[in-house]
N, C-alpha and C positions, 0 to 999 in steps of 0.2 A: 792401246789396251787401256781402257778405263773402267772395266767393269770393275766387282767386287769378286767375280770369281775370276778375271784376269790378275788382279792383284794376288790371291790367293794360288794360283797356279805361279804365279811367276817367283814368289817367297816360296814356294815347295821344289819347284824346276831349282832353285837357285841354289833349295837348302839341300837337297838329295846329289843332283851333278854339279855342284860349285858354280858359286859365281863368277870365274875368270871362263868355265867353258858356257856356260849360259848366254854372257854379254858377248861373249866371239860371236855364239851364231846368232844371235838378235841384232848383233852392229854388223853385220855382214849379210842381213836378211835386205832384202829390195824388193821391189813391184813383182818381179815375179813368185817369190816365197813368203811374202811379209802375211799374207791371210792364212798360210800354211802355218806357220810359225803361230799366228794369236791363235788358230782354230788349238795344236799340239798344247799353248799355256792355257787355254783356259777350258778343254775338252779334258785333257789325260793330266792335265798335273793343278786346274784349280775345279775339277767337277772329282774324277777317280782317285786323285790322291789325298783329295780332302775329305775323303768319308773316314767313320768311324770308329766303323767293322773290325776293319786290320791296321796293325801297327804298318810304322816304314819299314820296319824288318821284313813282314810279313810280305808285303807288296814288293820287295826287293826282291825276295827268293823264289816270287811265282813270275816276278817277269825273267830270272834268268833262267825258267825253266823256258818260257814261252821264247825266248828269245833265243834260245838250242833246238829246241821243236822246230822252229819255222825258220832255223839255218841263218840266224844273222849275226854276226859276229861282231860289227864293229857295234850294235845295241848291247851286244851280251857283255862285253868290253867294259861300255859305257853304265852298265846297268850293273856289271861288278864292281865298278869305283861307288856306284853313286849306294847298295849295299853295304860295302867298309864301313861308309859314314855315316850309314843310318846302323850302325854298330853289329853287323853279323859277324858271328867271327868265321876265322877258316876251317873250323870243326861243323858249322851250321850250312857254310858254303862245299864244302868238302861232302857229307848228306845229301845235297841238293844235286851235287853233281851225279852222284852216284844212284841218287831218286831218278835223274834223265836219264844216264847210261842204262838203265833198267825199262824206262816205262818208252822214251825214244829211241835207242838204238845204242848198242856199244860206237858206232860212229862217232855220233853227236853227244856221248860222254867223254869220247878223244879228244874231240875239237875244247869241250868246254871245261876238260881238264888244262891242257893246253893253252888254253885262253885266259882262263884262274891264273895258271903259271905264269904269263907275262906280266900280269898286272899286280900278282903280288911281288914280282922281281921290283917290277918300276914303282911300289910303293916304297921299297925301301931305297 
């Protein structure tokens, strides 16, 4: 990755999910993933996350809505830690949850209440 916008994606991928999970999956990326990986840093986190439009709060709380929509859990997981850090609190996350259970389905506010839950257990 040399671009200017793979630099820039990979300071935002590092700054939003930390840098100890960032460097896991890019040092464990290989010939089969390794264009998967520069396309996600320099596509979704140095072209989408560099606009702006919307703060990182802002961008945090639309992907964990999208990421309950479309039933993914280890993203919603992943995209609640990386949230925390871009400073949502769990009144703004707690909202957001409740904004899905409404507009997706009391289901997928189960799941991503639930899922809230683990992640704020294992922050503390």
């Amino acid at each position: 990755m040399s671009t200017d916008r793979a630099k820039t994606g990979l300071d935002n991928r590092r700054r939003v999910l930390g840098a100890d999970y960032v460097d896991e999956v890019l040092g464990r990326s290989d010939d089969f993933d390794r264009e998967f990986q520069q396309l996600v840093t320099e596509y979704c986190w140095g072209t989408v996350w560099a606009g702006s439009a919307l703060t990182d709060k802002q961008r945090s709380l639309n992907n964990l809505c999208l990421m309950a929509a479309m039933n993914r859990p280890a993203e919603f997981r992943l995209h609640l830690s990386g949230a925390l850090r871009n400073g949502c609190t769990r009144e703004e996350i707690r909202e957001t949850l409740i904004q899905i259970a409404v507009y997706v389905g009391i289901p997928a506010g189960v799941d991503a209440f639930r899922l809230a839950r683990s992640v704020f257990d294992e922050a503390h």
